[in-house]
DSSP file (Angstrom, degrees, kcal/mol; ACC not computed):
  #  RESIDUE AA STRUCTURE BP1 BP2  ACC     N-H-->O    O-->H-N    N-H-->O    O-->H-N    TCO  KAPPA ALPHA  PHI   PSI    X-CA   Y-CA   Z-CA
    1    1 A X              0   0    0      0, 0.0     2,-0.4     0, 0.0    93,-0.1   0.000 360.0 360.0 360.0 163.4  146.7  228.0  -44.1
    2    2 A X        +     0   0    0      9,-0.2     9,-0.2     7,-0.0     2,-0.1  -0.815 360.0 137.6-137.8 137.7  143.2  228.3  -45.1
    3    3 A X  E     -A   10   0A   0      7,-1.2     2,-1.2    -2,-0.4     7,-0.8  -0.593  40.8-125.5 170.9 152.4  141.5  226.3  -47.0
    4    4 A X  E     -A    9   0A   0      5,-0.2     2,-0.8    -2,-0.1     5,-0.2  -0.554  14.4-172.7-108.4 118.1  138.5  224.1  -48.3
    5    5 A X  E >  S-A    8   0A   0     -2,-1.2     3,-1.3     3,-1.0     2,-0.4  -0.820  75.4 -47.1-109.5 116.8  138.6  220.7  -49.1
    6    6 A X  T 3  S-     0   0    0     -2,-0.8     0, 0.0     1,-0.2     0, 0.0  -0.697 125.5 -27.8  57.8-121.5  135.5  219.4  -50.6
    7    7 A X  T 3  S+     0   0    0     -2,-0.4     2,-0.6     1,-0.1    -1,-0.2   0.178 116.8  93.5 -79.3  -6.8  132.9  221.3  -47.7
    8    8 A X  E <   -A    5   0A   0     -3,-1.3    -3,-1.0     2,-0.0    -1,-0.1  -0.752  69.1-143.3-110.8 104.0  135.1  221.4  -44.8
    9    9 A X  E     -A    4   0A   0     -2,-0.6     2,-0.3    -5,-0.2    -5,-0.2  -0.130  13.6-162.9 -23.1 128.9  137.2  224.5  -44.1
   10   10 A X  E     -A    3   0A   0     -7,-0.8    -7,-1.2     2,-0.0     2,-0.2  -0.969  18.4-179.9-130.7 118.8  141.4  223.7  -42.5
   11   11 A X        +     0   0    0     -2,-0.3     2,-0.3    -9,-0.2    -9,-0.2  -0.765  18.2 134.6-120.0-173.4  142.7  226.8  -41.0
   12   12 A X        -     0   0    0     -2,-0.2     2,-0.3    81,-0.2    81,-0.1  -0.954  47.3-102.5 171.2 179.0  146.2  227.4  -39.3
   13   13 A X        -     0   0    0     -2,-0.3     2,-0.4    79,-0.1    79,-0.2  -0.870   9.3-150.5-130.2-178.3  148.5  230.2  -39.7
   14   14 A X    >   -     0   0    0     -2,-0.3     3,-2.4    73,-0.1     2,-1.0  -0.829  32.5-138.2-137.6  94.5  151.8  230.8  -41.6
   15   15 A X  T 3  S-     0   0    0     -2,-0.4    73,-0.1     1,-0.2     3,-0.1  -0.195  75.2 -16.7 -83.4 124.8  153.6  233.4  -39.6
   16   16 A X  T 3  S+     0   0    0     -2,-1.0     2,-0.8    72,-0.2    -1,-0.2   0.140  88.9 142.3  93.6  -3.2  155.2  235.9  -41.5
   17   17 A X    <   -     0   0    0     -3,-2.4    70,-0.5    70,-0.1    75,-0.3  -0.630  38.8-154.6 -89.6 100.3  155.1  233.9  -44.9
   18   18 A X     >  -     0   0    0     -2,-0.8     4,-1.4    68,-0.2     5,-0.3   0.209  33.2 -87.9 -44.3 152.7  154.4  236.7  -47.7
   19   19 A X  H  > S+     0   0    0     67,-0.2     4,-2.2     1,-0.2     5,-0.2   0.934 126.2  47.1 -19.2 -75.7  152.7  236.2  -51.1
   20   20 A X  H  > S+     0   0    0      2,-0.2     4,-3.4     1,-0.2     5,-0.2   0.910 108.5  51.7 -39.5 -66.1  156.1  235.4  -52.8
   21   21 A X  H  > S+     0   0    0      1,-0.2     4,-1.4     2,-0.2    -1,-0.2   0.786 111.6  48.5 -66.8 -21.3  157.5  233.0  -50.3
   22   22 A X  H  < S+     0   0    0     -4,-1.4    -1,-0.2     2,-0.2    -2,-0.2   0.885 110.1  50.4 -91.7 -35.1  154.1  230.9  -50.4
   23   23 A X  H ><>S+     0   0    0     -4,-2.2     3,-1.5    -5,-0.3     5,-0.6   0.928 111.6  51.4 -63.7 -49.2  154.1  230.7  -54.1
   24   24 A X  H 3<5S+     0   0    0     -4,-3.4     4,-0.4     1,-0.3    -2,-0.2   0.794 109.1  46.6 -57.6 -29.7  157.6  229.6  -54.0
   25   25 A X  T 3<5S+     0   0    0     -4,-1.4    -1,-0.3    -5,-0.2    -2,-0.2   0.311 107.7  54.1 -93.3   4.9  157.3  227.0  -51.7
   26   26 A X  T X 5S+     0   0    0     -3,-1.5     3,-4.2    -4,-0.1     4,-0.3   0.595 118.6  39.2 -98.0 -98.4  154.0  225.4  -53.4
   27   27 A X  G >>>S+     0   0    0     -4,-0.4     4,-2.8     1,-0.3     3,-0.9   0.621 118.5  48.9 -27.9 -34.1  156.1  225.2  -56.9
   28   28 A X  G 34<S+     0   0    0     -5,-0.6     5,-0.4    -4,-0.4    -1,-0.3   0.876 112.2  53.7 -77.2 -19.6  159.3  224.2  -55.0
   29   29 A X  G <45S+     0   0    0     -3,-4.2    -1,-0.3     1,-0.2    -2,-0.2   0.744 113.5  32.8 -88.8 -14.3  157.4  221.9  -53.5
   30   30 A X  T <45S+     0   0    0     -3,-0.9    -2,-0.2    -4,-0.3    -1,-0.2   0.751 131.5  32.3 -98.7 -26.0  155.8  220.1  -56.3
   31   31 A X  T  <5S-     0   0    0     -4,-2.8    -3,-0.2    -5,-0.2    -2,-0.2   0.803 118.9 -87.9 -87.6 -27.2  158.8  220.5  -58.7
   32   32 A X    > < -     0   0    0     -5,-0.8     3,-1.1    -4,-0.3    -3,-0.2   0.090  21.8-112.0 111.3 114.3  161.7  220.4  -56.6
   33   33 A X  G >  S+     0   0    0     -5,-0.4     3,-1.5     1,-0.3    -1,-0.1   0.811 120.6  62.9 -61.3 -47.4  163.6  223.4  -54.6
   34   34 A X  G 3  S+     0   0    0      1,-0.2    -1,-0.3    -6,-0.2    -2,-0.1   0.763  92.1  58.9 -62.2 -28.8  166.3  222.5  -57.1
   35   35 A X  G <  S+     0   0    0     -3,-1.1    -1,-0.2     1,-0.1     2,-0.2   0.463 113.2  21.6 -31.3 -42.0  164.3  223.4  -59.7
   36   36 A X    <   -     0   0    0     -3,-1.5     2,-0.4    -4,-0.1    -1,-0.1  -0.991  56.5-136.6 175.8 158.2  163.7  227.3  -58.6
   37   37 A X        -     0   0    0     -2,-0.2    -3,-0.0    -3,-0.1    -4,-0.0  -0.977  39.3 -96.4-120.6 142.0  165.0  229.9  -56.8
   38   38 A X        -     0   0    0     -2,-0.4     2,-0.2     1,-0.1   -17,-0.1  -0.324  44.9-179.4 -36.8 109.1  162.7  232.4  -54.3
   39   39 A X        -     0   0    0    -19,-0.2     2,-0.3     8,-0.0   -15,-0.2  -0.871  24.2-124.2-115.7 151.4  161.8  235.9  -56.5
   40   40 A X     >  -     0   0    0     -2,-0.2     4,-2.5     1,-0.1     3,-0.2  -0.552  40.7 -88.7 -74.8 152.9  159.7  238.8  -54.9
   41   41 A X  H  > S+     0   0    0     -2,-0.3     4,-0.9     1,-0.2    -1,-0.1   0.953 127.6  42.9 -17.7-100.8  156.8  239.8  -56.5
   42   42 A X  H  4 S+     0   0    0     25,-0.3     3,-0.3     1,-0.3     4,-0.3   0.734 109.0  59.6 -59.3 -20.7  158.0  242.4  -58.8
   43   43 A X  H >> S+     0   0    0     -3,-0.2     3,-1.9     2,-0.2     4,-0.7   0.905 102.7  60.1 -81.7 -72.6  161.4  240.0  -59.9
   44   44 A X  H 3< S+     0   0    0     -4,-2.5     6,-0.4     1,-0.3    -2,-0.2   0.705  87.9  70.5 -29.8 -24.4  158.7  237.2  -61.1
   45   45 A X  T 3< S+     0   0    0     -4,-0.9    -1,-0.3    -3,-0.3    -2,-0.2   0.844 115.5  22.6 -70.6 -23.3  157.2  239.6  -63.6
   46   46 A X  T <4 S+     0   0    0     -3,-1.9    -1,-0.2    -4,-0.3    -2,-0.2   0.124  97.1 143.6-123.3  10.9  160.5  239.3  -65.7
   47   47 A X    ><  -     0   0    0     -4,-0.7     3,-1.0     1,-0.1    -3,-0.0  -0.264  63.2-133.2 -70.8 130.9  161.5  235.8  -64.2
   48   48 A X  T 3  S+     0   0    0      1,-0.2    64,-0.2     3,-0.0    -1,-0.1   0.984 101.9  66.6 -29.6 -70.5  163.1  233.2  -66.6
   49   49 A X  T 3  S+     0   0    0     62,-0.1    63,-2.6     1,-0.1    64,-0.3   0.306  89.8  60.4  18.5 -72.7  160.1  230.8  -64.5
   50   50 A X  E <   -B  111   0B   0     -3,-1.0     2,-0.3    -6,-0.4    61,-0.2  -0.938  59.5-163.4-133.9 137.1  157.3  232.0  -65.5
   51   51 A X  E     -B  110   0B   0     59,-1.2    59,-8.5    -2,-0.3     2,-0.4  -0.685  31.7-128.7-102.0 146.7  155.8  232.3  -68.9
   52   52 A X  E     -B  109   0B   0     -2,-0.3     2,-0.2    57,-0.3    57,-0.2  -0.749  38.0-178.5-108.9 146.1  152.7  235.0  -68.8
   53   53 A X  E     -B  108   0B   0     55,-4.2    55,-0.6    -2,-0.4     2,-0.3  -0.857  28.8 -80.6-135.9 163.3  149.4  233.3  -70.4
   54   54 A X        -     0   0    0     -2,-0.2     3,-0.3     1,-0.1    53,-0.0  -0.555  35.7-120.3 -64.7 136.1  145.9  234.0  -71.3
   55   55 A X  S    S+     0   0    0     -2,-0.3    -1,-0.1     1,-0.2    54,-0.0   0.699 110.1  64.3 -41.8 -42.7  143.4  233.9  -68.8
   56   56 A X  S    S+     0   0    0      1,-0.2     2,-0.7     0, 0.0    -1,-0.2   0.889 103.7  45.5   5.6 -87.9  141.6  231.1  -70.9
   57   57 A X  S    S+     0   0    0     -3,-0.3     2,-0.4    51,-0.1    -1,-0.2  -0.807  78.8 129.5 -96.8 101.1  144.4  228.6  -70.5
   58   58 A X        +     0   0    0     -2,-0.7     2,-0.3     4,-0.1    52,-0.1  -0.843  34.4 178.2-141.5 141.9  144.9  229.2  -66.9
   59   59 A X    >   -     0   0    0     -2,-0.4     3,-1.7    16,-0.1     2,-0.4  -0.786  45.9 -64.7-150.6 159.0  144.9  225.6  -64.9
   60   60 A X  T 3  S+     0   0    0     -2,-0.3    14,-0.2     1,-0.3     3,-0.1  -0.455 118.9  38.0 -63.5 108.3  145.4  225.0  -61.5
   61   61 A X  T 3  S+     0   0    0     12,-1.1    -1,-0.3     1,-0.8    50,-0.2   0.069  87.8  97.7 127.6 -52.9  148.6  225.9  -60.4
   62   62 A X    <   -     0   0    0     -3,-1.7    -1,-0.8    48,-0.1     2,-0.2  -0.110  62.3-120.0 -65.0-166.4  149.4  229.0  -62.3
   63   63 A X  E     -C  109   0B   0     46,-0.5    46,-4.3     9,-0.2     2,-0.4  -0.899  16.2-134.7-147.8-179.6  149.1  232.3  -61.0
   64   64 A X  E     +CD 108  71B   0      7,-2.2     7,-1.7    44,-0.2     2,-0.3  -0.863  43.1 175.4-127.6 133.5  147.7  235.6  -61.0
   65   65 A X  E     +CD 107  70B   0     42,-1.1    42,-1.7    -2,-0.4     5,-0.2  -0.949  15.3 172.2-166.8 132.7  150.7  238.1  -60.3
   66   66 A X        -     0   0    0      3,-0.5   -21,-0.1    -2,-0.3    40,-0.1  -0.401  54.4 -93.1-122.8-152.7  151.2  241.9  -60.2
   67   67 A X  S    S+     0   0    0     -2,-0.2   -25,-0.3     1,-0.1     3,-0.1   0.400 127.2  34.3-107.5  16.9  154.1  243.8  -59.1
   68   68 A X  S    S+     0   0    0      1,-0.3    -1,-0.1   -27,-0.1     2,-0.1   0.522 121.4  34.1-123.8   4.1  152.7  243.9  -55.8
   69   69 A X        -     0   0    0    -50,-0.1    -3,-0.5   -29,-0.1     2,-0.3  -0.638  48.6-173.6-156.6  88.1  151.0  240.9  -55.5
   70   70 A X  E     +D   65   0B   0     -5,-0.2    16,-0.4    -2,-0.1     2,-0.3  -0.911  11.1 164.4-161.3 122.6  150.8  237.1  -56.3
   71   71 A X  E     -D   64   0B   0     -7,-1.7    -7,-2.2    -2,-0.3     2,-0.7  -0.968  30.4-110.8-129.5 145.2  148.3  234.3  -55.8
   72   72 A X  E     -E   84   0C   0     12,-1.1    12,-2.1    -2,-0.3    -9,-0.2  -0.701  20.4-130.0-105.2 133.3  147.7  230.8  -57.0
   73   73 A X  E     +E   83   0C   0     -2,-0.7   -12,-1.1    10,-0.2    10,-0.2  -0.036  28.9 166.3 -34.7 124.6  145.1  229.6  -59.1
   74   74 A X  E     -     0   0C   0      8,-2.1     2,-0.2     1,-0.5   -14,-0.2   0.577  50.5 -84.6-141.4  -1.2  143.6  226.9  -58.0
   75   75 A X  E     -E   82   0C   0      7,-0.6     7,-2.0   -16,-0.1    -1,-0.5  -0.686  58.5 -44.4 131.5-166.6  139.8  226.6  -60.6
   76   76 A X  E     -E   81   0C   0     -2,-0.2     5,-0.2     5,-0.2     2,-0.1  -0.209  29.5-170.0 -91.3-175.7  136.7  227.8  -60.5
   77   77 A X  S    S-     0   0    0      3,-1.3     3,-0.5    -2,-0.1    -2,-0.0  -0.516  78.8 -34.2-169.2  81.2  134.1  228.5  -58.3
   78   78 A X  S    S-     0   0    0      1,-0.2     3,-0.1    -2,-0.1    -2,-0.0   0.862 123.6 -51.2  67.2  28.6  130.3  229.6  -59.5
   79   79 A X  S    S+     0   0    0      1,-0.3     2,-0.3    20,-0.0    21,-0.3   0.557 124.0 107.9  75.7  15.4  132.3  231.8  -62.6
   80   80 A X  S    S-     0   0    0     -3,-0.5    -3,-1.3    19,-0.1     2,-0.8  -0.783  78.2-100.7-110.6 153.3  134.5  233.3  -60.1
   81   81 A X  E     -EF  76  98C   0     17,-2.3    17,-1.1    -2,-0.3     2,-0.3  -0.828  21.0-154.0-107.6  81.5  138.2  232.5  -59.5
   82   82 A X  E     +EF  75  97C   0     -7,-2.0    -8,-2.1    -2,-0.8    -7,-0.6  -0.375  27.7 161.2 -44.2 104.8  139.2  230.4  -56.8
   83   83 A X  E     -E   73   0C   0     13,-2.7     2,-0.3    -2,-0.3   -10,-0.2  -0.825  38.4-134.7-115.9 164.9  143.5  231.2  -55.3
   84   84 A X  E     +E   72   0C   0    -12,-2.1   -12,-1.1    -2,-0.3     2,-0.3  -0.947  31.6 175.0-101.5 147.4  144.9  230.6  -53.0
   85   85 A X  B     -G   94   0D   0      9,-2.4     9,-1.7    -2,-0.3     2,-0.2  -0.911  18.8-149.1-148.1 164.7  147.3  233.9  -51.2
   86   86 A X        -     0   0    0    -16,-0.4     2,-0.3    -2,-0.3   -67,-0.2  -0.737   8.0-158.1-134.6-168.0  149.2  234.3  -48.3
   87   87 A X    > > -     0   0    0    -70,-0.5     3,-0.7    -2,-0.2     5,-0.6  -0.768  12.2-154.4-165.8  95.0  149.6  238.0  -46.4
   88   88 A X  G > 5S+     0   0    0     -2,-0.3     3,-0.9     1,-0.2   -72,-0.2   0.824  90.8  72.4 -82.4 -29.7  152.6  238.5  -44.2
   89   89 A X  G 3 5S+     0   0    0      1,-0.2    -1,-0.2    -3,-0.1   -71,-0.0   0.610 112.4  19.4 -17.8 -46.8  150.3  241.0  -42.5
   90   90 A X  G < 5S-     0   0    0     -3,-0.7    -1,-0.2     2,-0.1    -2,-0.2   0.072 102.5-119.1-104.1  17.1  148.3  238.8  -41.1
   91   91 A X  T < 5S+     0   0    0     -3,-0.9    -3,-0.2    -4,-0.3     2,-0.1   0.844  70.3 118.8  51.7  81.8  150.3  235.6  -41.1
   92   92 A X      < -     0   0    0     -5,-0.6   -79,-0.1   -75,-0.3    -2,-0.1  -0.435  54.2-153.0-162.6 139.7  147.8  233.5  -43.3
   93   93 A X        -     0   0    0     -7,-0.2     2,-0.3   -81,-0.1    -7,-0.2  -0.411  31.8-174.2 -64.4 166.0  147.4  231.8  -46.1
   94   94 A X  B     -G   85   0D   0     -9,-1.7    -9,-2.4   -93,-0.1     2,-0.6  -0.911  32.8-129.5-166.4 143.6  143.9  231.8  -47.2
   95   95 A X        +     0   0    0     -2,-0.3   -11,-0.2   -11,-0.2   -91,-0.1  -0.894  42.9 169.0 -83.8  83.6  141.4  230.2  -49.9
   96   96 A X        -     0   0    0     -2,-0.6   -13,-2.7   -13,-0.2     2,-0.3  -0.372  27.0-144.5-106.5 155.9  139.4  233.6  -51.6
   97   97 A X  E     -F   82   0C   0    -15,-0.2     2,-0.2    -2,-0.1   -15,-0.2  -0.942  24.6-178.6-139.5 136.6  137.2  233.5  -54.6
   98   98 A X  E     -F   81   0C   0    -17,-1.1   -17,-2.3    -2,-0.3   -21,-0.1  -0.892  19.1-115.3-130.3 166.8  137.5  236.6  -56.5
   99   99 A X     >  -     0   0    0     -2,-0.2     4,-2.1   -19,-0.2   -19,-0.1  -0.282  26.7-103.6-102.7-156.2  135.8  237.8  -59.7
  100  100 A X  T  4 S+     0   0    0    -21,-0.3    -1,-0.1     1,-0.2   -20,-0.0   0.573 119.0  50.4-104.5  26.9  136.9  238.6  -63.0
  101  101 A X  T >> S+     0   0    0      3,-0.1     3,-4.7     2,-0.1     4,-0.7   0.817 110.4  50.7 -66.5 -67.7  136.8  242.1  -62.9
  102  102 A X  T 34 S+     0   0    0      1,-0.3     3,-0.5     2,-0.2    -2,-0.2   0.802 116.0  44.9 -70.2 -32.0  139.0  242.1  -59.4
  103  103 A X  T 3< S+     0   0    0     -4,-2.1    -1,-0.3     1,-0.2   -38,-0.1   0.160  92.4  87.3-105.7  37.5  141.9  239.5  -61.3
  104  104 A X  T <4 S+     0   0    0     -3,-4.7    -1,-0.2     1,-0.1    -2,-0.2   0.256  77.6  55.4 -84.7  -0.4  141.8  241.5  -64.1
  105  105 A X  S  < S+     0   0    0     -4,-0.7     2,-0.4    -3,-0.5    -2,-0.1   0.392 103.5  60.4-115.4  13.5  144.4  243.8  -62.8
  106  106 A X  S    S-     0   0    0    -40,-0.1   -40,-0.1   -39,-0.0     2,-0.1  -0.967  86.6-115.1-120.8 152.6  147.0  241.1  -62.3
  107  107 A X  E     - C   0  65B   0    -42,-1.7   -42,-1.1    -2,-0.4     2,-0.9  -0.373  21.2-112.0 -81.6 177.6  148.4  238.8  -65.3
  108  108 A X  E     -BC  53  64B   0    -55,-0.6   -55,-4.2   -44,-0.2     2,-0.3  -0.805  40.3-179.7-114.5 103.5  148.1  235.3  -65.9
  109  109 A X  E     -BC  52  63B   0    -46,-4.3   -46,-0.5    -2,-0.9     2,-0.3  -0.679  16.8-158.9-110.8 168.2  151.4  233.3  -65.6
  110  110 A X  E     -B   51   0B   0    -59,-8.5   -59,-1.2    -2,-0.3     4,-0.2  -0.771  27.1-116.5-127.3 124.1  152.3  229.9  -65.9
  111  111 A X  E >   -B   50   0B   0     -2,-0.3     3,-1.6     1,-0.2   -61,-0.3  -0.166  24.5-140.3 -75.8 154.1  155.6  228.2  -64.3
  112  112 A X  T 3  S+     0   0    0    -63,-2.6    -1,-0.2     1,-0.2   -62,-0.1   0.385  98.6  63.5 -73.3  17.9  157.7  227.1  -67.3
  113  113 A X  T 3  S+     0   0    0    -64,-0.3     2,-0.5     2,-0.1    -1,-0.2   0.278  89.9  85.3-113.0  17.3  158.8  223.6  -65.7
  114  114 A X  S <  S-     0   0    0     -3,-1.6   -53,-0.0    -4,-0.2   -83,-0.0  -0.989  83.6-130.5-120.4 148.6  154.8  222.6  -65.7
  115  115 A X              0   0    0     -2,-0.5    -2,-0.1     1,-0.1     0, 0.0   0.052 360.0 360.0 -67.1 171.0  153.6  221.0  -69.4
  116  116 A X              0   0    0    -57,-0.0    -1,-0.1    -6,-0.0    -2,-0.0   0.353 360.0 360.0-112.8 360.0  150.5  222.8  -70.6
């Protein structure tokens, strides 16, 4: 995994752990594996889970999720849009800042077992 805390970059890798699987294992992991069950991409769009939201209300922790693709939110960054994603292509998770043209072609979900 990839990622910045405060100014210092932590990398590693996650080898083979897709989009899906990485999201599922951050939520399972704050809520409880009992909690939720591991959907693909394209099963999340219709998932009991996850409630779809405005871009507005979007808090750290949802996610941005198409039917090919799903990363979590994690704030902002200079007016740009901080995830995290993972890539079973290249076995890593990674921290990217995108803008809001580029996660305007995913929706905004939130999972339902976090308050708003």
């Amino acid at each position: 995994m990839t990622a910045r805390f405060a100014s210092y970059p932590v990398s590693g890798t996650a080898k083979g752990m897709d989009c899906s699987y990485f999201i599922y294992e951050a939520i399972g992991s704050a809520v409880g594996f009992n909690r939720i069950s591991y959907q693909t991409t394209y099963t999340m769009l219709n998932s009991p889970y996850y409630q779809k939201i405005n871009i507005n209300r979007m808090k750290p922790g949802d996610i941005f999720l198409s039917s090919a693709h799903v990363m979590m939110y994690v704030g902002m960054d200079n007016g740009n849009y901080a995830v995290f994603e993972a890539d079973a292509n290249v076995s890593k998770c990674i921290y990217q800042i995108y803008s809001k043209n580029t996660v305007s072609k995913y929706n905004c979900y939130r999972y339902m077992g976090f308050s708003d």
